[in-house]
C-alpha positions as CSV (number, residue, x, y, z in Angstrom):
1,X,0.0,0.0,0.0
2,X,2.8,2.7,-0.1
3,X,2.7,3.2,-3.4
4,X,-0.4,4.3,-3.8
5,X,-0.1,6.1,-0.9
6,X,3.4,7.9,-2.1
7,X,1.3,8.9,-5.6
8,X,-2.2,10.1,-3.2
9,X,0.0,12.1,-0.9
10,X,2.4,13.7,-3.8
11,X,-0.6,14.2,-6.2
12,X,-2.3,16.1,-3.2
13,X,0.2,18.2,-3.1
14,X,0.9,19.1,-6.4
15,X,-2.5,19.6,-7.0
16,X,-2.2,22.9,-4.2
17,X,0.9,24.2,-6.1
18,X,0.0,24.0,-9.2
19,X,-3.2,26.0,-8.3
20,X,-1.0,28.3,-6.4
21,X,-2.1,31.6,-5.2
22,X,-4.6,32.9,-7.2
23,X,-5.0,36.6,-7.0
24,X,-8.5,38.7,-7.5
25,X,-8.7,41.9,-9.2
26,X,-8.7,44.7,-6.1
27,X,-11.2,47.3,-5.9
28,X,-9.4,50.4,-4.4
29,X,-10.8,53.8,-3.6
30,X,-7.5,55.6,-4.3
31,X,-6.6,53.7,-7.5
32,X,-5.4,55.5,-10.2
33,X,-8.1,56.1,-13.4
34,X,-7.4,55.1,-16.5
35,X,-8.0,58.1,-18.9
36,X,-8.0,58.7,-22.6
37,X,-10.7,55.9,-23.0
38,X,-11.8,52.6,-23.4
39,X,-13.2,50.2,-26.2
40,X,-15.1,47.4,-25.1
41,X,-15.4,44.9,-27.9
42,X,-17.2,42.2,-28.2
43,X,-17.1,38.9,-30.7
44,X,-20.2,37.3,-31.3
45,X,-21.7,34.3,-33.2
46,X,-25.3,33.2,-32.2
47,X,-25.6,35.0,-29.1
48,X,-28.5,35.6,-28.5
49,X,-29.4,34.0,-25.3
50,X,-26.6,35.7,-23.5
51,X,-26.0,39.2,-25.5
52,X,-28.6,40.5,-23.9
53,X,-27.5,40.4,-20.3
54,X,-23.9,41.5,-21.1
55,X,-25.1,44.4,-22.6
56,X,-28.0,45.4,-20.0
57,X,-24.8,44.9,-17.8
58,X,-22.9,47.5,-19.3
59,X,-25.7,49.9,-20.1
60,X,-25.5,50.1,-16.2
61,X,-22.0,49.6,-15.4
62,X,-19.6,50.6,-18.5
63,X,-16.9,53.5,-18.1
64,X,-17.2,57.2,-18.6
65,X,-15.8,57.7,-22.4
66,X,-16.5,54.5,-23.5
67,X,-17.1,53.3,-26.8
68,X,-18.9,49.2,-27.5
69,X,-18.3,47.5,-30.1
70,X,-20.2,44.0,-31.1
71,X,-18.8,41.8,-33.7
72,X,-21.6,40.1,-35.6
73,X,-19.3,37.1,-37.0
74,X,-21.8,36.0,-39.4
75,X,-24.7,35.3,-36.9
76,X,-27.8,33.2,-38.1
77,X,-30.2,34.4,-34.9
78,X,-30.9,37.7,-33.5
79,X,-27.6,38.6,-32.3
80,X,-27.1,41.5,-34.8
81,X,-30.9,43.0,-34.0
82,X,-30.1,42.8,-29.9
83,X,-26.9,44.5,-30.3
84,X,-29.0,47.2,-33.1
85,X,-31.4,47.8,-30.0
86,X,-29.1,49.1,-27.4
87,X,-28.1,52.9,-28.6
88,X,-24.6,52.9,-27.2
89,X,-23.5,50.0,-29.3
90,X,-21.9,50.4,-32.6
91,X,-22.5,47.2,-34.2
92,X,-20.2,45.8,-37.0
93,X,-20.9,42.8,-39.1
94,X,-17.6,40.9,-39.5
95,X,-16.7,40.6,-43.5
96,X,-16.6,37.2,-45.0
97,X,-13.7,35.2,-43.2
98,X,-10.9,34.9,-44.2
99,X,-8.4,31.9,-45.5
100,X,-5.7,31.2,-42.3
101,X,-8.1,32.9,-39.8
102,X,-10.3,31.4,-36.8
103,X,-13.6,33.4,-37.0
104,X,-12.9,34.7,-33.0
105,X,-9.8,36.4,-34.0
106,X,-11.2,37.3,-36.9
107,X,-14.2,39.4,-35.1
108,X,-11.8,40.7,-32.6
109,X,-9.3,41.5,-34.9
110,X,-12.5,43.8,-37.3
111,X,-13.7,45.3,-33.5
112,X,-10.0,46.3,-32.8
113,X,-9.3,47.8,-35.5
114,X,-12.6,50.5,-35.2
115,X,-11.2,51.1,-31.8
116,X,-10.7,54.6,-30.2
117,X,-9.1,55.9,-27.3
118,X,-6.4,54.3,-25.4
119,X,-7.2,51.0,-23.5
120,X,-9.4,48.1,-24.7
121,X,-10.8,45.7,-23.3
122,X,-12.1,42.2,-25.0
123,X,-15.4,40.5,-23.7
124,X,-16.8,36.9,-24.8
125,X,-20.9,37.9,-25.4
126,X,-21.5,35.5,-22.3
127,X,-20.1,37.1,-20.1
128,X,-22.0,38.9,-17.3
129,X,-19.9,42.0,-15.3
130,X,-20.4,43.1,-11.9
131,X,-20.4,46.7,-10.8
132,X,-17.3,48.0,-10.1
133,X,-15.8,44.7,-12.4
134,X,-14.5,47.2,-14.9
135,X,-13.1,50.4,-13.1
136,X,-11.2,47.2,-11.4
137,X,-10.1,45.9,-14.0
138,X,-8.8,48.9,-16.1
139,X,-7.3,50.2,-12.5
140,X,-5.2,47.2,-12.5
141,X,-4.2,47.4,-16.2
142,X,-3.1,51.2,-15.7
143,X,-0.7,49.3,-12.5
144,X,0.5,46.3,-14.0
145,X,0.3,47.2,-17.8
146,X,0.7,44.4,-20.1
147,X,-2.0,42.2,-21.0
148,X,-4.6,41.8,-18.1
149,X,-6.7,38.7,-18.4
150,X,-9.7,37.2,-16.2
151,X,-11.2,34.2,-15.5
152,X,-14.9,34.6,-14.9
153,X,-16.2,32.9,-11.9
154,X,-18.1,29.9,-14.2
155,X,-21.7,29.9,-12.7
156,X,-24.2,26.6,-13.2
157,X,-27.6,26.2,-13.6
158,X,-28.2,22.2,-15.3
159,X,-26.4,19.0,-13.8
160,X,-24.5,18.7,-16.5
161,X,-22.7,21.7,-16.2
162,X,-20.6,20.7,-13.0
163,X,-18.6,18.3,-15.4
164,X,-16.7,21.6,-16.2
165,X,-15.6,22.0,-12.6
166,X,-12.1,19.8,-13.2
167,X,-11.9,21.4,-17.0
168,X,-12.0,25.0,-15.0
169,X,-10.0,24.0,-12.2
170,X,-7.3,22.8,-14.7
171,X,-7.2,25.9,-17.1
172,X,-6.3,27.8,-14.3
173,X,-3.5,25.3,-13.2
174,X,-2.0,26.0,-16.3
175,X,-2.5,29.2,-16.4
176,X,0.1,29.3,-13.1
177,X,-1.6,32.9,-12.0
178,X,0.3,34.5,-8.9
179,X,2.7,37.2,-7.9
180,X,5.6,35.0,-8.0
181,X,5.2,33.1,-11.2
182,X,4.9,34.1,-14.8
183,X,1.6,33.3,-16.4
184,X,1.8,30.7,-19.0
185,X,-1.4,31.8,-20.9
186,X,-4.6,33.8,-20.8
187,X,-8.2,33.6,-20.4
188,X,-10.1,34.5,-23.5
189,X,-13.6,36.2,-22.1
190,X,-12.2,38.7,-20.3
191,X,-8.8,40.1,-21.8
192,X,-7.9,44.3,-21.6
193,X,-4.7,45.7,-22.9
194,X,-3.4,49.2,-24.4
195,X,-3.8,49.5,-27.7
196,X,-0.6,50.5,-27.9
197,X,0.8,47.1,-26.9
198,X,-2.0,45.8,-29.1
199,X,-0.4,47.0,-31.7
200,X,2.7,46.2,-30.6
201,X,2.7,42.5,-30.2
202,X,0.5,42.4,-34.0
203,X,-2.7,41.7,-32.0
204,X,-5.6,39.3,-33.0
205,X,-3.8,39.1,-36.6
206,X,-0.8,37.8,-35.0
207,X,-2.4,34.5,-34.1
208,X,-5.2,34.4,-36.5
209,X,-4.9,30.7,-37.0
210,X,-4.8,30.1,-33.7
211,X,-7.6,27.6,-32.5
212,X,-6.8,29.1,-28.7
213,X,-6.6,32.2,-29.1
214,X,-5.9,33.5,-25.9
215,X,-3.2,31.6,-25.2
216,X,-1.2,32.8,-28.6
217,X,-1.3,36.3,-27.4
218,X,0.4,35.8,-24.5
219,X,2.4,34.3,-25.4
220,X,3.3,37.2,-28.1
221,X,3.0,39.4,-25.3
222,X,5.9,37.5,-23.5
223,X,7.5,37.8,-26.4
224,X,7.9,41.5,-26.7
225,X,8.8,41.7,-23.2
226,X,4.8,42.4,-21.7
227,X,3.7,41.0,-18.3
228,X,0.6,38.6,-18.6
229,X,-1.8,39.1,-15.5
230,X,-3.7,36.6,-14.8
231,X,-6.7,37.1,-12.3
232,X,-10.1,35.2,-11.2
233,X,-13.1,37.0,-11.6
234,X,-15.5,36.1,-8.6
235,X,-17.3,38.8,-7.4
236,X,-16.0,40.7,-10.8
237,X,-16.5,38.7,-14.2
238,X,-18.9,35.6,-14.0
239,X,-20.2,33.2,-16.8
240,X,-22.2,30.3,-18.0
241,X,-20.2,28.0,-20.5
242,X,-22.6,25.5,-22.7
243,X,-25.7,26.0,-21.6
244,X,-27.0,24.4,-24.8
245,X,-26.1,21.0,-23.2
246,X,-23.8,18.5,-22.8
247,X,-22.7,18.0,-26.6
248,X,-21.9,21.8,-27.0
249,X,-19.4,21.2,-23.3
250,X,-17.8,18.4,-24.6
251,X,-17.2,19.9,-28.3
252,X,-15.7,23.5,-26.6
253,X,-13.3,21.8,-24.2
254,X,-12.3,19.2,-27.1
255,X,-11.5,22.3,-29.2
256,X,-9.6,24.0,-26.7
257,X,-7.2,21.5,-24.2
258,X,-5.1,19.6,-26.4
259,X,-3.7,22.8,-27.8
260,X,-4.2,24.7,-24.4
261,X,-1.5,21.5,-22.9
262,X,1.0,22.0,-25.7
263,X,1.2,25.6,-24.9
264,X,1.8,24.6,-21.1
265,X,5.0,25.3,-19.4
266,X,6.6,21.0,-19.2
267,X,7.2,21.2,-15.6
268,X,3.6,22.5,-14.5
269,X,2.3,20.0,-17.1
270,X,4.0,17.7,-15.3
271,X,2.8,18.6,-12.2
272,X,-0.9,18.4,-13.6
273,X,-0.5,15.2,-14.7
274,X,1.0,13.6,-11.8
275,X,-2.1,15.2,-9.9
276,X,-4.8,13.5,-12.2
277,X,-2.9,10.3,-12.2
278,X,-3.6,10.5,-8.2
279,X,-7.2,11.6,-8.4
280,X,-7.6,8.1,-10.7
281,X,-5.1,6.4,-8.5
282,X,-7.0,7.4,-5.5
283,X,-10.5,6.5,-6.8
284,X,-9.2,3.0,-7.9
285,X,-8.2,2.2,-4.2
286,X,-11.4,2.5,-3.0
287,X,-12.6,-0.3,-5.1
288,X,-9.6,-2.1,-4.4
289,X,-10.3,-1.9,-0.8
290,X,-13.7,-3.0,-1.4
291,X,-12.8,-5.9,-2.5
292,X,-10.2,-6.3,0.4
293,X,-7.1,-6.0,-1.9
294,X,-5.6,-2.5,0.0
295,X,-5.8,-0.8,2.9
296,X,-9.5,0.5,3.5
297,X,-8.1,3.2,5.8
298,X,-5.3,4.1,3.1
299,X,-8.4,4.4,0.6
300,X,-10.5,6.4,2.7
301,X,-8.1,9.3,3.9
302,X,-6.9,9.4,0.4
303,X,-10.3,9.9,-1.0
304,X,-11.3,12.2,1.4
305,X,-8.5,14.4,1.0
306,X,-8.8,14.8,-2.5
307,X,-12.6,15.6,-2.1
308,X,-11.9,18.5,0.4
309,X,-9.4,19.7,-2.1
310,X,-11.8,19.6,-5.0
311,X,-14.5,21.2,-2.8
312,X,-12.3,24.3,-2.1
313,X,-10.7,24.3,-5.5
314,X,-14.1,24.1,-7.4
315,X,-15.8,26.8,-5.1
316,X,-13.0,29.2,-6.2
317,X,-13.6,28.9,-9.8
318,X,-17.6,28.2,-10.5
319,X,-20.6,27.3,-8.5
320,X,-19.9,23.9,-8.1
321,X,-21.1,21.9,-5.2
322,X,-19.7,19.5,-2.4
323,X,-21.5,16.3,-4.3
324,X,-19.7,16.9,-7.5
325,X,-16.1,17.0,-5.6
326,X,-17.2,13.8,-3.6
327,X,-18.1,12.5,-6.7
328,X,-14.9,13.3,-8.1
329,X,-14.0,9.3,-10.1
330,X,-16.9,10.9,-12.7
331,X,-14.8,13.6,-13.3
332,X,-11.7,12.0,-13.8
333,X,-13.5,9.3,-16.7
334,X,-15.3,12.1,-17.9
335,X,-12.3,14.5,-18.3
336,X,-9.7,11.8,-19.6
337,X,-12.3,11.2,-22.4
338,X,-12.7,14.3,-23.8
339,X,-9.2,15.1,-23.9
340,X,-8.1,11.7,-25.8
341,X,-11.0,13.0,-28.2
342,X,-9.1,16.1,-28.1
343,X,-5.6,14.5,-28.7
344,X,-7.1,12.7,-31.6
345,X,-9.3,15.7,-33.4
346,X,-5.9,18.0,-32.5
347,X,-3.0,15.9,-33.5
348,X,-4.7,13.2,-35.9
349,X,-7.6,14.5,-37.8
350,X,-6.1,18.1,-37.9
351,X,-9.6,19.5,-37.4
352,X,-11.8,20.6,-34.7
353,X,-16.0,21.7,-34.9
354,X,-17.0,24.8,-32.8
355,X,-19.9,27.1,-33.5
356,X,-20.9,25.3,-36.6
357,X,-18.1,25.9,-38.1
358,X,-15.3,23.4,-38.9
359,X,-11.3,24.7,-37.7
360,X,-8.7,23.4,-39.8
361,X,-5.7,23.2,-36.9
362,X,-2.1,23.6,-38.1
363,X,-0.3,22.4,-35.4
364,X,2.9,20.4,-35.7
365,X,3.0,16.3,-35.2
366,X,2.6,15.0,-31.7
């Protein structure tokens, strides 16, 4: 029984550093404005069950001397007439796409290039934003400068939703936020930058075939010498990912992790996997000790320990509950299937589907 109990104990560990200290963005009274104004542009294909409520947000909430920008990337719904019936919005219908582009950086890349003023800020159209969420986040990109990217806190509302919590636990693992560590990505719904380092680093056209996006540009931002912040956004930035079911969840993290690993840092990839061959290694035990072949207090501690992890892990990045971390083995099958799928529409059949559209990937050989 030690080995399993040398992998539970190390995994368990790992698991805390790769997580690491996540920061928040900080709302501070004496904070410095940002001035000489702010774009707010936003991508969107068939959005019209969540357009709405980002843009009721900001009708409320957006910045003095701020110009918003939607993206229609070739909608077949209403997304063009919501955006139409909010006066503040300029709305812009992407042109016909591109050969070599995603349609994502495409739309960003048509939104960025109508932008005025001197900061701008990227928003996926699902996005919801908090009061205060903005003048944060600007406030922190006038400090830190760079590229300034948040997580949205990833809120639930169907069962199946809460087989995201290890897929959102892990994106920020290997995004390796903290004041201490240099990000190794970005999160693509909530982005803000100047658009002078925009421009800088060749923006959305500099990773225009990019399947993950978000993760290009940083890396083109570490590249021309730019910090990457990375931040969560409860109480800030929140979200609902998929809410069209469980085929639409599995397709958007099959598009995004195989190339979202490749682009990790080796040693925190490491680090990952040694923690999700523990979870597995841990949930086997039990069974094992079921059937009286380990140690059933071995089993238990180890199980238990990796379900209080997950419970404090999961409620820092999306309204996930106690049961899904206890119930943690579902998880595991769950996430090591998609991400084979992912491996094999990434690396093998050079192609991945996302918003009816199909994403010719040119990545090298595995």
């Amino acid at each position: 029984m030690l080995i399993p109990l040398v992998i539970g104990v190390t995994g368990w560990l790992l698991g805390w550093w790769a997580f690491g200290r996540v920061r928040s963005l900080e709302h501070r009274s004496a904070a410095q404005p940002a001035t000489g104004g702010v774009t707010i542009v936003i991508p969107a294909r068939n959005e019209e069950l969540s357009l709405s409520n980002l843009l009721a947000d900001l009708a409320a909430v957006r910045p003095a001397h701020s110009k918003v920008i939607v993206v229609d990337d070739h909608s077949s719904d209403r997304t063009a007439a919501i955006a139409e019936s909010h006066d503040f919005v300029k709305l812009i219908p992407a042109p016909p796409l591109p050969e070599g582009w995603t349609g994502k950086s495409w739309a960003c890349h048509t939104g960025a290039s109508r932008a005025t003023g001197e900061w701008i800020i990227f928003l996926d159209a699902d996005v919801r934003v908090l009061p205060g969420a903005l003048d944060a986040l600007l406030a922190d990109l006038v400090e830190q400068g760079g590229l300034v990217t948040v997580q949205p806190w990833h809120r639930t509302e169907r069962p199946y939703e809460q087989l995201s919590a290890l897929f959102n636990t892990i994106a920020i693992m290997g995004a390796a936020s903290g004041t201490e560590r240099r990000p190794c990505g970005a999160f693509g719904p909530v982005l803000a930058t100047s658009v002078r380092s925009y421009g800088l680093v060749g923006g959305h056209e500099s990773v225009r075939s990019a399947v993950v996006e978000d993760l290009a540009l940083a890396q083109r931002y570490h590249e021309h010498g730019l910090g990457v912040h990375v931040a969560l956004g409860r109480g800030d930035f929140e979200f609902r990912m998929y809410p069209a079911g469980i085929r639409q969840l599995a397709e958007g993290w099959t598009k995004n992790f195989a190339s979202g690993a490749s682009s990790t840092n080796p040693l925190r990839l490491l680090a990952i996997i040694l923690w999700i061959t523990a979870l597995a290694s841990s949930s086997v035990n039990v069974f094992d000790a079921a059937r009286g072949h380990a140690s059933v207090a071995v089993a238990v501690a180890l199980y238990a320990a990796f379900g209080a992890q997950l419970a404090l892990l999961f409620r820092r990045v999306g309204s996930f509950s106690t049961l899904t971390a206890l119930g943690y083995p579902l998880l595991v099958v769950f996430f090591i299937g998609v991400f084979t799928r992912s491996l094999w529409r990434t690396y093998v059949r050079r192609s991945v589907r996302w918003r009816d559209r199909q994403i010719e990937l040119r990545v090298p050989a595995a």
